[in-house]
DODORO-271003 format. One line per field, with one value per residue (C-alpha): x, y, z; residue number from 0. Coordinates in steps of 0.1 Angstrom, whole numbers. Last residue first. Example, Ala and Ser with C-alpha at 12.3 -4.5 7.8 and 13.67 -1.06 7.14 Angstrom:
2
X c(137  123)
Y c(-11  -45)
Z c(71  78)
pos c(1  0)
REM end
This chain:
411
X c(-16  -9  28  27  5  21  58  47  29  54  75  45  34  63  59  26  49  73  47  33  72  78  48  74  75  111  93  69  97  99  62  63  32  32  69  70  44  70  102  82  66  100  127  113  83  100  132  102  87  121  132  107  86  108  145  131  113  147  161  149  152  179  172  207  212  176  193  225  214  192  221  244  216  218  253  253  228  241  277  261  239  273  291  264  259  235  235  242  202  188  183  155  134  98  114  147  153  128  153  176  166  156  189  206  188  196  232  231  212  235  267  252  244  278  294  271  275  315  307  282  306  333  317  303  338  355  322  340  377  377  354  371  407  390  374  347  319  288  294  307  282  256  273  280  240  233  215  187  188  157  163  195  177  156  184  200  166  158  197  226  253  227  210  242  253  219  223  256  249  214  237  269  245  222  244  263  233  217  251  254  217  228  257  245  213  238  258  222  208  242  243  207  213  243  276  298  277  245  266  275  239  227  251  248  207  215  238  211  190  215  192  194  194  167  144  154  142  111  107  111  79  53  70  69  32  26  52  36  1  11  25  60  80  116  136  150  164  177  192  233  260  297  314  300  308  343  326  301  331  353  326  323  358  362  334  349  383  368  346  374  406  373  355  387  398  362  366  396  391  354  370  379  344  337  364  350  317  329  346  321  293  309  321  286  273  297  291  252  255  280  295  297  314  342  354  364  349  312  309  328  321  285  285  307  283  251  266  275  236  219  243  232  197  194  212  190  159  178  183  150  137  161  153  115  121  140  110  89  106  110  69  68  97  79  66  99  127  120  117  150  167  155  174  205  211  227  200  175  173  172  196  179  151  169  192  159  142  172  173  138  141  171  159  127  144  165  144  119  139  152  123  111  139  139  102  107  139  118  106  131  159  147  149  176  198  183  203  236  233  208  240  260  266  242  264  294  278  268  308  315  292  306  340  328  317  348  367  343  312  303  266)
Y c(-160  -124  -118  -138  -110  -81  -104  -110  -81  -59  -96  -111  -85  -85  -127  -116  -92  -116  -147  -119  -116  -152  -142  -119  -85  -75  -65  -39  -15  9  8  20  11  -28  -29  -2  -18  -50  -27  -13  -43  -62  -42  -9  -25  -52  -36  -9  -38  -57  -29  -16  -49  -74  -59  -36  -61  -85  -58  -51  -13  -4  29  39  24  46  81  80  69  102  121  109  117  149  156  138  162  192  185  173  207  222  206  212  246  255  276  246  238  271  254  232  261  255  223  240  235  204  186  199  183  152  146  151  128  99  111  107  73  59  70  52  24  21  23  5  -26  -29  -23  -50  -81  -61  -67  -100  -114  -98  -116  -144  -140  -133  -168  -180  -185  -194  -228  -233  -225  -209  -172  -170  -184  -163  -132  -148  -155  -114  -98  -84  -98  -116  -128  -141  -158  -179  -188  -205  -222  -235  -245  -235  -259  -274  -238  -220  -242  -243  -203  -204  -230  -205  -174  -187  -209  -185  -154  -173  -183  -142  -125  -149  -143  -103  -100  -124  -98  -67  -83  -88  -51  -40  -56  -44  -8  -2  -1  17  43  17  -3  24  32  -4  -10  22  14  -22  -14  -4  -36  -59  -77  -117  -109  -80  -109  -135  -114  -107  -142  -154  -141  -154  -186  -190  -185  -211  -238  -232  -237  -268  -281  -282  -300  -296  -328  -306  -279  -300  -323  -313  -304  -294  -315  -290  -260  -252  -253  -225  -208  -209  -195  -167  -159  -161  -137  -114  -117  -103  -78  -59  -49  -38  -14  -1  6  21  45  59  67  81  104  109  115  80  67  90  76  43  60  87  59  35  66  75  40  37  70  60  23  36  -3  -15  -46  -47  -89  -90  -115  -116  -76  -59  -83  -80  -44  -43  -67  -46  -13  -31  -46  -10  12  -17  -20  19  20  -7  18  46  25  14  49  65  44  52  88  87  63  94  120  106  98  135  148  127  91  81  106  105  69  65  93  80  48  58  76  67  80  59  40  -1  -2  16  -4  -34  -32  -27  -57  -80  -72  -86  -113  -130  -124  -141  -170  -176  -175  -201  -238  -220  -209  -244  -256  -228  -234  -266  -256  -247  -212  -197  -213  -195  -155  -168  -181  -145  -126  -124  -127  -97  -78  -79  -97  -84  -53  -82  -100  -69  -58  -93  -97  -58  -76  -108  -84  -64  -99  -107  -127  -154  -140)
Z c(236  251  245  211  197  205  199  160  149  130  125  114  91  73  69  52  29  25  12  -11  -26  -34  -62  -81  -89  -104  -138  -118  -107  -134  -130  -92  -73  -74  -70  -41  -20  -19  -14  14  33  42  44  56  74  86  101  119  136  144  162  185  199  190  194  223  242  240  253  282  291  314  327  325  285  281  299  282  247  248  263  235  206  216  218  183  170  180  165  130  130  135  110  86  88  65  29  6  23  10  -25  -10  -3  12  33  38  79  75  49  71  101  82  68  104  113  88  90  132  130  102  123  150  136  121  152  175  154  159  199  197  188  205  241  236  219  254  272  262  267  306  316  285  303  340  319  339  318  337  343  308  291  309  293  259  257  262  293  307  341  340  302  314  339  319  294  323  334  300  297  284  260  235  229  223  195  183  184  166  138  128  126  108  86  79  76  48  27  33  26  -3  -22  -15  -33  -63  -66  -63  -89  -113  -103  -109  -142  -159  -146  -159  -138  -117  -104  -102  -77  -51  -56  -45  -17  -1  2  12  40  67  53  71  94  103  135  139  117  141  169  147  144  182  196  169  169  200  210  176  195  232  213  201  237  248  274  276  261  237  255  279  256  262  242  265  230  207  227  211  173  183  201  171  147  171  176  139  132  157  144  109  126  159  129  103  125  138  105  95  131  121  83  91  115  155  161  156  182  210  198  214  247  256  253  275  302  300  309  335  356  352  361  394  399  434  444  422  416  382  373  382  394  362  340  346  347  310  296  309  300  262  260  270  241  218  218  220  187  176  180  168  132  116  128  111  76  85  88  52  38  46  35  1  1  9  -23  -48  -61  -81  -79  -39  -39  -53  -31  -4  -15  -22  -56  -89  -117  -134  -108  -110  -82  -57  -55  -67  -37  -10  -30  -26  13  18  -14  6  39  28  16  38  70  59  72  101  111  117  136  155  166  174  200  229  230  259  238  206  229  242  215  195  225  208  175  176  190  165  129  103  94  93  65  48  46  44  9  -4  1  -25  -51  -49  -56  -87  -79  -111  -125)
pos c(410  409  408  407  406  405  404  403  402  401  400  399  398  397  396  395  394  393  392  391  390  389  388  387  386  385  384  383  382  381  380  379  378  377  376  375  374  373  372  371  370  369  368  367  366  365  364  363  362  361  360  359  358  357  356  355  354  353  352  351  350  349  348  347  346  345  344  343  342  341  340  339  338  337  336  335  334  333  332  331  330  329  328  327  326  325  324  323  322  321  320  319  318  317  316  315  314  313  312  311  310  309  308  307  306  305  304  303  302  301  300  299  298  297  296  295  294  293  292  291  290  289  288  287  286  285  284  283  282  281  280  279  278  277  276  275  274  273  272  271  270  269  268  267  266  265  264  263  262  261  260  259  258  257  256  255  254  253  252  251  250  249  248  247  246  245  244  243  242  241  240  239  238  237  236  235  234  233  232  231  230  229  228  227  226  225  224  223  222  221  220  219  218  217  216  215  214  213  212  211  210  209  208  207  206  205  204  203  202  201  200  199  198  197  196  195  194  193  192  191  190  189  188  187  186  185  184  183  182  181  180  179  178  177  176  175  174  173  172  171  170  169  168  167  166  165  164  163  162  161  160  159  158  157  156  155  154  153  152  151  150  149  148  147  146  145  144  143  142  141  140  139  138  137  136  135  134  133  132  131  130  129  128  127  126  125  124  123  122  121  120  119  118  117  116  115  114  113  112  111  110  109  108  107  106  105  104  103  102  101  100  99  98  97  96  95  94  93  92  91  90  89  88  87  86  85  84  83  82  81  80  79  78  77  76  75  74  73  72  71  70  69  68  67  66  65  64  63  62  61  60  59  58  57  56  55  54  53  52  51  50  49  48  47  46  45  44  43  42  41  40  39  38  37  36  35  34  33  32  31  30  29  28  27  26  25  24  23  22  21  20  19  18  17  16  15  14  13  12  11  10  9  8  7  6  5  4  3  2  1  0)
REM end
């Protein structure tokens, strides 16, 4: 089915869901592995992103009724299993969100003492400020924070695209002259696909997609738009993604990406210490800093709503019809105070990051997006005609990205 000019918005709109801050530490994360086993998940990754996210949309697509994708598996296998996938779906999210509110302290820090020259930076009094700042601008209304969501993505993608293309003649083989054994390439593997699968992510939109989708149109066509929405997103995002972090890989080194991964930080931040250019020492960890700030908005307004779902779906568990009786504005209130101090006191810790996208993140993306929608069509017999053998070799590749950075840690 030809894309229509909505169609093609709803593909940046998951395009630039994908695009934050997994782009940003996957170079590492494939540099620290030697560049075979990018090579060879490049050549898989489409396809099972592809048939991941489709099988979210066709979920909730396929409905009988238009509803998001709790909703779906609510009408289909009950009010528990509904629970369920809604505690997954928050799950999926508050890990990133702690991703993010680290990465953009670690940025700003960097900045701060590389470039700007200020000896002594307060990580506590600068986190919160951070924090303050970006959900400042989601508290100031849905209208606010999508423009300033859409004025930071578009020139972000550019940026990005820009700097890939910028690098090509600063190339070098380091990364591919590095010595590497068999057992180095399977070790890598296993550690650098669920960080691929935490980039190449943009299952958070796929639920609004489908039931936006299934308002407007029968079942049959918005499971066939959703389908073309989807196969783009997934083309697009792996030649943007997979051209960035070769780009990246040919201008660092081993050793470079090694310390980034010591210090906890993103590829634009070591960039930007090594490039000599005193114009994109300032402008690149600017791109670093909006390319996760325009994630952290979304995720965290998907982290608060999927909690606040569960609170009063707790609240009204023996009475569902007390729920038009609760206070939503003040359950909403509590839980983003809460859900500040929590960000607070991991970004101050300073958890690695690449430990939370594979070990946290990734895990909870692949059972959601991976394992789900598959379980789904063999249980649900609405669901049955979408089944398709493709979708065994995405449940197994599920399972990698659950078990993919426990295992690789000890071979």
């Amino acid at each position: 089915m030809k894309l229509d000019r909505k169609d093609w918005e709803w593909v940046l709109t998951c395009f630039g869901t994908a695009v934050g801050a997994g782009i940003l530490f996957l170079p590492i994360r494939a540099g620290l592995g030697g560049i075979w086993p990018t090579l060879i998940l490049t050549a898989i990754i489409f396809p099972v992103t592809y048939v991941a996210h489709r099988g979210i949309t066709r979920v909730v697509a396929s409905c009988s009724k238009a509803t998001d994708i709790v909703g779906a598996v609510e009408h289909d296998l009950g009010r528990n299993v509904g629970f369920a996938t809604s505690v997954l779906y928050f799950l999926s999210i508050i890990t990133i969100c702690v991703g993010y509110a680290t990465g953009i302290t670690n940025i700003v820090s960097s900045f701060l003492t590389n470039q700007m020259g200020v000896s002594e930076v307060s990580r506590p009094v600068l986190t919160f400020v951070l924090l303050v700042g970006l959900t400042s601008v989601i508290l100031a209304g849905e209208k606010i924070m999508v423009r300033v969501t859409s004025i930071i993505t578009f020139p972000l993608i550019i940026l990005l695209a820009l700097l890939s293309l910028y690098m090509i003649p600063h190339w070098n083989s380091a990364v591919i002259t590095a010595p590497t054994t068999g057992g180095d390439v399977m070790k890598n593997l296993l550690l650098l696909f669920p960080v691929l699968v935490f980039a190449m992510n943009f299952s958070p939109v796929c639920s609004t997609l489908g039931a936006s989708y299934r308002a407007k149109y029968p079942v049959e066509e918005a499971v066939k738009r959703t389908d073309g929405i989807i196969k783009w997103t997934s083309l697009i995002l792996l030649v943007f993604v997979m051209f960035f972090v070769v780009s990246m890989l040919l201008t660092t080194t081993p050793a470079m990406l090694a310390e980034a991964q010591a210090k906890n930080v993103d590829i634009l931040t070591v960039l930007s210490l090594a490039v000599d250019q005193p114009f994109l020492k300032y402008v690149i960890p600017l791109i670093a800093f909006l390319a996760i700030a325009s994630s952290y908005f979304g995720h965290f307004v998907g982290t608060r709503e999927g909690l606040v779902g569960i609170i009063t779906r707790l609240m009204t568990w023996k009475n569902p019809a007390d729920e038009a009786n609760l206070d939503k504005q003040r359950i909403n209130r509590v839980v983003t105070v809460l859900m500040m101090v929590g960000l607070w006191f991991l970004a101050v810790y300073n958890p690695p990051i690449l430990k939370i996208i594979g070990a946290l993140s990734a895990p909870i993306i692949a059972i959601y997006a991976y394992l789900m929608p598959v379980m789904l069509m063999k249980r649900v017999p609405r669901l049955t005609i979408y089944r398709s053998s493709f979708a065994s070799f995405v449940f197994v590749m599920g399972l990698v990205g659950i078990a993919g950075d426990f295992v690789g840690s000890y071979l």
